[in-house]
N, C-alpha and C positions, 0 to 999 in steps of 0.2 A: 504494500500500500504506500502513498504519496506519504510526503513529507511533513503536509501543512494539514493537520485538523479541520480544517473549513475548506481543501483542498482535497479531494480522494481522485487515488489512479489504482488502476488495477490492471495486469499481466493478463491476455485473452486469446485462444486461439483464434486459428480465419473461421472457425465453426462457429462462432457465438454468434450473432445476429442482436446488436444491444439498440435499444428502445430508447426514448429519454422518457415513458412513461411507467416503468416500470424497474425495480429493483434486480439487479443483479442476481444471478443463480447458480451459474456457472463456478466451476472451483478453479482460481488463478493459475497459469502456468508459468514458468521463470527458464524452461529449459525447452530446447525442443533439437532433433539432429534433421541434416540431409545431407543427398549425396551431390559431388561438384559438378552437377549440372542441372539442378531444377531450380527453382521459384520458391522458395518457403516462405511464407506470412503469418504476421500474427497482426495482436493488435493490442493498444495499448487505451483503456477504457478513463472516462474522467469524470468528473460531478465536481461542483461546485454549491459552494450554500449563499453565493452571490453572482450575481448578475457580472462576468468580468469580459471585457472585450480586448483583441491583441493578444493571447498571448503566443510567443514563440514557444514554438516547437522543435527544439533538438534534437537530433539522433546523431551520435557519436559511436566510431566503430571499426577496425578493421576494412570493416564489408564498406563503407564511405560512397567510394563509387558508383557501386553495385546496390544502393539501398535505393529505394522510393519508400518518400512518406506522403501518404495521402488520408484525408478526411473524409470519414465513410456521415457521406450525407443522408436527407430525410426525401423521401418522396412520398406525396397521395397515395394510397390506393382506396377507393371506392368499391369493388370488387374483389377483394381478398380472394373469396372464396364463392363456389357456386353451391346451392343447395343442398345436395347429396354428395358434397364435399366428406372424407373421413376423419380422425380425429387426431394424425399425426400432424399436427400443425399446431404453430408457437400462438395464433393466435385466428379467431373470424369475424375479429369488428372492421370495419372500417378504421380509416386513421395513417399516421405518418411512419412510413416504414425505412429502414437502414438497406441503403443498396447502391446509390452511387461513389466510387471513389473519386472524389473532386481535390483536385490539385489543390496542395497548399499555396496560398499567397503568400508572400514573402513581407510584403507591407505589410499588409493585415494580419495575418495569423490567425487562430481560431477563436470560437468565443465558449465560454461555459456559458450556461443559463443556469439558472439559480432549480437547484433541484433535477434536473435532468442531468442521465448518463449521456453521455455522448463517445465519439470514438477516435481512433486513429490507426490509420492501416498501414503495417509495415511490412514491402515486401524485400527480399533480399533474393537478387537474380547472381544464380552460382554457375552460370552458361559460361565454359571455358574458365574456370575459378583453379588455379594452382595452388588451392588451400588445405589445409589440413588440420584438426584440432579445434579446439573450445576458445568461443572468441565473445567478448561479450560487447551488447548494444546498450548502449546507455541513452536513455531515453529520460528529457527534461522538459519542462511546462513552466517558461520563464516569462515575467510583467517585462513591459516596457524598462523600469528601472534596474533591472539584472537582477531580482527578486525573484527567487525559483519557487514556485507553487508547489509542485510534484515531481518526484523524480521513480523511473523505474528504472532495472538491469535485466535487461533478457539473454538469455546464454546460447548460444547457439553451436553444435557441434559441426561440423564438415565431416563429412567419411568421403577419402579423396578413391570413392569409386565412381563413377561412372552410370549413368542410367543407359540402356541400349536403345537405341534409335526408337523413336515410335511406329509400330508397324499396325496397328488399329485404326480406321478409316473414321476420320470426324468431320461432318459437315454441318456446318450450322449455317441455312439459305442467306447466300448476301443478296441484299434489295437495290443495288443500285439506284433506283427509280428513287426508293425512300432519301438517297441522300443527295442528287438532284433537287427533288420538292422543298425537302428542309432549309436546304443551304442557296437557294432561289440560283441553281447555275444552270446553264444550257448542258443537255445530256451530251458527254462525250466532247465537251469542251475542255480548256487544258485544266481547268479551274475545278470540273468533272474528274479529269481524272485524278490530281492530286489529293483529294477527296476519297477515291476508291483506293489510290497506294494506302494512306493514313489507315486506313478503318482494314482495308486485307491484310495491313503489318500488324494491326493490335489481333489479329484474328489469327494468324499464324505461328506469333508469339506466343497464344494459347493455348497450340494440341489442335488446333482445327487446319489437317493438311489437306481439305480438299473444297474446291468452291463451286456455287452457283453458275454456273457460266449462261450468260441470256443469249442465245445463239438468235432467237426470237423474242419479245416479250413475253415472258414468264407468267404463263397462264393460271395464275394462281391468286388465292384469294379475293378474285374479283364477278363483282356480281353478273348474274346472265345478265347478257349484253351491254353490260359497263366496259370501262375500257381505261387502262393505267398506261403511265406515262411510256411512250416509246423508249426501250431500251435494246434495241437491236444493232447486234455485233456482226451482222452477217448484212454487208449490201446488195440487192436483188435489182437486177435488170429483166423486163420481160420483153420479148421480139414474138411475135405471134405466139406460139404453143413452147417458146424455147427460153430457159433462163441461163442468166450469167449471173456469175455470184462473184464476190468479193468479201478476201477472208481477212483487208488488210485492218481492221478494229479487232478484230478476234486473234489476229494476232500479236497487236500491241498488248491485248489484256494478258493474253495467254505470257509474252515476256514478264511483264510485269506482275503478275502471280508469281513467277516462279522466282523471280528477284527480290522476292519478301518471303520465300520460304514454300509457298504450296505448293504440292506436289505432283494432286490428281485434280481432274477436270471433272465435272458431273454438267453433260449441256442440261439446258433448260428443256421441261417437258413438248412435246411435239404434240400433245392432244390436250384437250381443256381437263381440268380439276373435274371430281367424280364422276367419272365414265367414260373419257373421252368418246362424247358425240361431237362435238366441234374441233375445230382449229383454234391455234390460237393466233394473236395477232400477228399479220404480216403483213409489211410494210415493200413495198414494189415499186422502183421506177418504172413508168410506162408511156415512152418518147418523151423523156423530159419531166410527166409529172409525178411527182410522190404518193402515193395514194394505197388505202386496207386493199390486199386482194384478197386476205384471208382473215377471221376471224369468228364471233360469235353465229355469220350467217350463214357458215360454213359447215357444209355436212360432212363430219370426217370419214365417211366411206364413200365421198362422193368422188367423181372421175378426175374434177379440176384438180383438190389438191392429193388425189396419189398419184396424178402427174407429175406437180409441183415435187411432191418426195421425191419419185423415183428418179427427177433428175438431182435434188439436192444432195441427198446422203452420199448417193457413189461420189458425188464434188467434196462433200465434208470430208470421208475416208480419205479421200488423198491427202485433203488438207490434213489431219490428223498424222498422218505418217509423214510428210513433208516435214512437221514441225514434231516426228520420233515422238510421238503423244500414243504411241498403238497398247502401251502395258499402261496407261495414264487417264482414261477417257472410260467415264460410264456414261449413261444414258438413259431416258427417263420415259413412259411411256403417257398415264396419266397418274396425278396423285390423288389418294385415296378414295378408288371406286368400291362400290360394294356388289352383291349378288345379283341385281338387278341388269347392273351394268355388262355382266358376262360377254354377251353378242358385241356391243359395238368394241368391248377392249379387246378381242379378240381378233378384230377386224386392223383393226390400230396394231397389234400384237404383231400379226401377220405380213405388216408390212416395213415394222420392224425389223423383224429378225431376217426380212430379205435381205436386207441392206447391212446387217448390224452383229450375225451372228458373231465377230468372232469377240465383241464388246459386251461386258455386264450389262445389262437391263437391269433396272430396280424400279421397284416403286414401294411407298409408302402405303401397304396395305394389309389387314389383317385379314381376308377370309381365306382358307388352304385352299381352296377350289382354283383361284387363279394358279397357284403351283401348280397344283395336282393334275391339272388339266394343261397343263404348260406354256400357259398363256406369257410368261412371266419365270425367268429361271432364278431370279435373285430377288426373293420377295423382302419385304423389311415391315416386320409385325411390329407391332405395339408392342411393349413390354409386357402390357397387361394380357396380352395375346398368343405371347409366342412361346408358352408352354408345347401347345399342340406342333407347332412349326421343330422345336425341339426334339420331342416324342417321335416325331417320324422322318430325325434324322438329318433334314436339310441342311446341307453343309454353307458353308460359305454364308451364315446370317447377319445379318444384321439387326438392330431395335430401331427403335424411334421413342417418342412420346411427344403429346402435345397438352392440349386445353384437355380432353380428355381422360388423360389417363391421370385420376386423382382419387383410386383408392389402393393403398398401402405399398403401392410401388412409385419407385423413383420418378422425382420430378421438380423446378426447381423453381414454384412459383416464391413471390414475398412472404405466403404466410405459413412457407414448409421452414422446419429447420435446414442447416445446412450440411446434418449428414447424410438428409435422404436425397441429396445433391449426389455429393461423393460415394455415397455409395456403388452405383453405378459404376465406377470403377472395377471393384471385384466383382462383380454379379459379370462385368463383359469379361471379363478372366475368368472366371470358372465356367462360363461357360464356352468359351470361346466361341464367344459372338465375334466377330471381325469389323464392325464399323457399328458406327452409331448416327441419324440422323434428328435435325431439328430444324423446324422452316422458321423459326424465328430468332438471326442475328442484330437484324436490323430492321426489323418492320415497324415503321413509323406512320401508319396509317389505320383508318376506321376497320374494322372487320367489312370485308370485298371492297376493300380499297372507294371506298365512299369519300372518304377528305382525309385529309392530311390531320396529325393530330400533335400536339409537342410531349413527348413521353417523359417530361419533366414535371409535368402537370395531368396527365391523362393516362398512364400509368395500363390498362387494362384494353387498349383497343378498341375506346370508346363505346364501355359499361361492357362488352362483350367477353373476353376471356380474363380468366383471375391474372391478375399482377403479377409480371413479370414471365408471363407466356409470350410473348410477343417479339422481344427482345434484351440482349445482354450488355450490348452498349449504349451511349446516350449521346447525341450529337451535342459535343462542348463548340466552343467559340474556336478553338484553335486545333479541331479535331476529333475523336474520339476520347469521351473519358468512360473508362470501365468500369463493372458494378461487380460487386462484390461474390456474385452469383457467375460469371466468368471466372474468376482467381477458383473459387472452386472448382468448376468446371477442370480448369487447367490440372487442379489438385487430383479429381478422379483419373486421369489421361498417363499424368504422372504415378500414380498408386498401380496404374495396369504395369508400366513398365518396371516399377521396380519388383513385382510378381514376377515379371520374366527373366530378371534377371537373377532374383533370388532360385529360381527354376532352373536356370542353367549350373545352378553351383549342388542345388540336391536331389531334383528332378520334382517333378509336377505332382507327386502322391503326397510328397510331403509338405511341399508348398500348400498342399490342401490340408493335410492334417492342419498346419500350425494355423491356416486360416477360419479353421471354424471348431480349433479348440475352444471348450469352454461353453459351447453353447448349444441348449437344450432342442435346436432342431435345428438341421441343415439351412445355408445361407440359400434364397429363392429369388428370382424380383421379386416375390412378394413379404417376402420372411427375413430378416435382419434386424441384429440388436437397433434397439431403440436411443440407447445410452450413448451421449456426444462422447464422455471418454473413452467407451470402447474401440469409434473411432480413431480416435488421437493415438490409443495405447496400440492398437491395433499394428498403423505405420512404424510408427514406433518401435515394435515385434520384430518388425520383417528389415529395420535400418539394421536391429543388433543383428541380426543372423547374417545378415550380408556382411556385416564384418567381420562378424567373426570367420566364416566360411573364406573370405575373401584374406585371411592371414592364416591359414591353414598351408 
C-alpha cells in the first residue's frame, strides 16, 4: 500500500478490471515473471480521500525503454449485458466501465477523485530483451511540489527463454471503412492509408497475424439493401461481357501488412452475410463511369455475376502467386448462414471451390451440415458450438465468438471478468483449435452499419450488442489507443505459446496433467476455474517449469 494515509495505491494484475465505484477485492500482487519476448502488465491501482489534480506518475526501472505507462480510462456502457445474459460477470447495471488505455499526458498527469479507485496500466514489452533476472519497477504518484503521494515496487523476473513463434491463426475483422468515417478522410487516400498502417501495427503487435482484406466491400453487417462506405482494393474495368482488373491497391495493402508484421490474408466474403443470396458491393468502371454493377440486387446464382467470378478469381490466383501469397490467403464464402440457407450456399460453395480448391475456405458458422455435406471444408463454430464439430473429429478448427455467445464460455464483453478473456488461450491449446476469429477490431458503427457512432461515448453498437462486442481499439486523436481487453487478448495468444513451448521440453501428456491439476472437472469452453488467481498462478506454473526444464 501507498505511503500517505489519505493516499492508497495498490499492486494489481492486467486481470483486475477496477471500478471507481466500488471497493477493491482482488489480493495485491508485488511479483510477477516472463519470458524475453512477451508483453507482461500489470497495474498499479489508487484512491484518494480528496479531490487532487496533476499528479505525476513515475515508473522507474531497468525495463525504462521498454515500459509504457498508461491510464486505464472510464467509458459508458448502456448495454452491459443482454437478458439471458449468465452470471459470470463483474457486474449488469448500466454505468462507467475501465477499458480504454489512454496515454499519459505529461503536462497534466492524472487526477484522483475523492473516493474513487482509479488505475494505471503498466506494460513492459521484453521483444528482443537481453535480460535476465529480478529487476524491480518502482512506481510513484508525485504533486506538483515533489510531494510523493504513493509509492509502489513491483518485481518483475525475466527467464531469458524465448516464447516460439506464434503458429495459431488470429483475426480480428479490420473495418477500414470504420476509420475513413471517423477520421473524415477520403478512402485510400495517403491520409487513408496512414491510418490503416497505425491501427494494422497496434493489431499485429497483439497476436493478430492475419487481416481482413476488402478485395470488395465487405459484405457485412449491413442492412438488406443499405450500403457502407466503398472500400474496394480491386479496380474493375468492364468492355462488353469482359473485365480487366487491377490489383495495384491490393497490392500496396498487401506490402504494407506484411511490413507491420501480418502474415496471412483472409479476402473479404464474395457472397452477402446469412446465406449468400446476393452479391456484394461492386464497384465497375464502364467507358469512363464508376458505377454498382453488383450488389444487394444481385442474384448470386445468377449468370451476370458467375461470369463476373469466373473471370475474377483465375485473375486473383495469379495475383496471389505473383505476390508468393499461395500458403498465405484464405477465403470466405458467406458469414454466418444457417439451415435455411443450404441451397443458395451451396451454389456460392460450388463456384468457389472451382476456382479456389487449393485455398482454405472458412466461414463463420455453426451448423455441421455445411461440413458434413461439404459445402465448406474449414468451418469455424462458435465456441459454444463446436463441441459436436470436435466429437466428429474435424481437423484443422477453428472458434469464433461474438454478441452471442454469453453463457459460460469465453468472451470479452465490459461486464465479463478478464479471465474469461484469457482463458481462451488454453481451451485453443488443449484443444488444438488452430485459429481463432472475431469480426469486431474496429467497428465503429450502428448494428448494419446505419451511422457512424463515436465508441467513446456509444460503447454497444448503438443499444445493440453488450459493450465491448464490437471493438478492441478506440480511435484517439493521434491514432489508435488500446483497451484493456486487447492487452489481454495478446495475454491469451501468449499463454498458447508458452504451452508449446513448455510441450517441447516434456511433451503434451504432461503439459496437460500440470494444466488441469487441481481441479475437480476437466478444462471445457464451457468449464474453467472461476478464481482470477488460478489464472495468475496458473502462468505462473508453466514460467517455473520452463525453467527449470530449460536448465536441465
Amino acid at each position: 500500500m501507498g505511503v500517505n494515509h489519505e493516499f492508497q495505491t495498490r499492486l494489481l494484475s492486467s486481470l483486475t478490471k477496477v471500478f471507481p465505484d466500488s471497493e477493491l477485492t482482488d489480493q495485491p500482487i508485488t511479483t510477477g515473471t516472463a519470458l524475453c519476448n512477451e508483453t507482461f502488465s500489470f497495474q498499479v491501482a489508487y484512491k484518494s480521500t480528496w479531490h487532487v489534480k496533476q499528479i505525476k506518475v513515475k515508473a522507474t526501472s531497468a525495463f525504462n525503454e521498454r515500459m509504457t505507462v498508461r491510464s486505464v480510462g472510464l467509458v459508458p456502457s448502456e448495454l452491459p449485458c443482454v437478458e439471458d445474459q449468465d452470471d459470470i460477470v463483474l457486474r449488469k447495471t448500466p454505468g462507467l466501465y475501465p477499458d480504454p488505455l489512454n496515454p499519459l499526458e505529461d503536462a497534466e498527469g492524472v487526477t484522483a477523485f475523492p473516493g474513487q479507485w482509479r488505475s494505471i496500466w503498466i506494460s513492459v514489452d521484453l521483444q528482443n530483451a537481453k535480460l535476465s533476472g529480478s529487476y524491480p519497477i518502482d512506481i510513484s504518484f508525485e504533486m506538483e511540489t515533489g510531494e510523493i503521494l504513493g509509492r509502489e515496487v513491483f518485481t518483475l523476473k525475466v527467464i531469458p527463454v524465448e516464447l516460439p513463434e506464434q503458429t495459431t491463426y488470429h483475426t480480428e475483422w479490420f473495418h477500414a471503412d470504420c476509420l475513413a468515417t471517423h477520421y473524415n478522410v477520403e478512402v485510400f487516400s495517403e491520409a487513408h492509408w496512414r491510418l490503416i498502417e497505425q491501427f494494422v501495427h497496434t493489431a499485429a503487435t497483439h497476436g493478430v497475424n492475419m487481416i481482413l482484406t476488402p478485395l470488395f466491400t465487405p459484405p457485412l453487417d449491413t442492412e438488406v439493401g443499405g450500403e457502407r462506405p466503398t472500400v474496394q482494393l480491386v479496380d474493375v474495368e468492364v468492355a462488353g461481357n469482359s473485365y480487366h482488373f487491377s490489383f495495384k491497391k491490393l497490392e500496396r495493402w498487401i506490402y504494407l501488412c506484411r511490413e507491420q508484421g501480418i502474415k496471412y490474408f483472409e479476402f473479404s466474403h464474395l457472397f452477402t452475410q446469412w446465406g449468400a443470396k446476393h452479391a456484394p458491393k461492386v464497384m465497375v468502371n464502364d467507358q469512363g463511369e464508376l458505377q454498382r454493377r453488383f450488389g444487394w440486387e444481385t442474384d448470386a446464382g445468377g449468370e451476370d455475376y458467375g461470369q463476373f467470378l469466373h473471370q475474377f478469381l483465375p485473375a486473383l490466383v495469379a495475383f496471389i502467386k505473383e505476390q508468393q501469397l499461395e500458403n498465405h490467403s484464405f477465403f470466405h464464402i458467406s458469414d454466418e448462414p444457417n439451415g435455411e440457407d443450404l441451397p443458395c450456399y451451396q451454389r456460392a460453395s460450388e463456384i468457389m471451390y472451382q476456382h479456389l480448391a487449393e485455398f482454405p475456405i472458412m466461414d463463420a458458422l455453426s451448423d455441421y451440415r455445411f461440413y458434413e455435406k461439404g459445402f465448406v471444408k474449414n468451418p469455424i463454430p462458435g465456441n459454444d458450438q463446436i463441441g459436436l464439430f470436435l466429437e466428429k473429429g474435424v481437423e484443422n478448427l477453428w472458434t469464433y465468438y461474438c454478441n452471442g455467445q454469453k453463457n459460460k464460455v469465453s468472451n470479452r464483453f465490459f461486464a465479463m471478468p478478464s479471465f474469461r478473456t484469457r482463458i481462451l488461450g488454453l481451451q485453443l491449446y488443449k484443444f488444438n483449435v488452430i485459429g481463432f476469429l472475431h469480426w469486431g477490431y474496429n467497428f465503429w458503427y450502428s448494428q448494419y452499419s446505419k451511422k457512424s457512432i463515436d465508441p467513446f461515448k456509444n460503447t454497444d453498437a448503438n443499444y445493440s450488442f453488450p459493450s465491448g462486442d464490437a471493438f478492441l481499439v478506440y480511435p484517439g486523436e493521434h491514432g489508435p489507443i488500446e483497451s484493456i481487453r486487447l492487452e489481454v487478448m495478446q495475454e491469451a495468444f501468449q499463454d498458447i505459446r508458452a504451452l508449446q513451448l513448455l510441450e517441447s521440453y516434456i511433451g503434451r501428456q504432461r503439459v496437460m496433467e500440470i494444466l488441469e491439476e487441481g481441479l475437480e472437472q476437466e478444462l471445457t469452453f464451457a468449464d474453467y476455474p472461476l478464481e482470477l488467481d488460478w489464472h495468475l498462478h496458473k502462468r505462473e506454473q508453466i514460467n517455473r517449469e520452463i525453467e527449470r526444464f530449460r536448465q536441465m
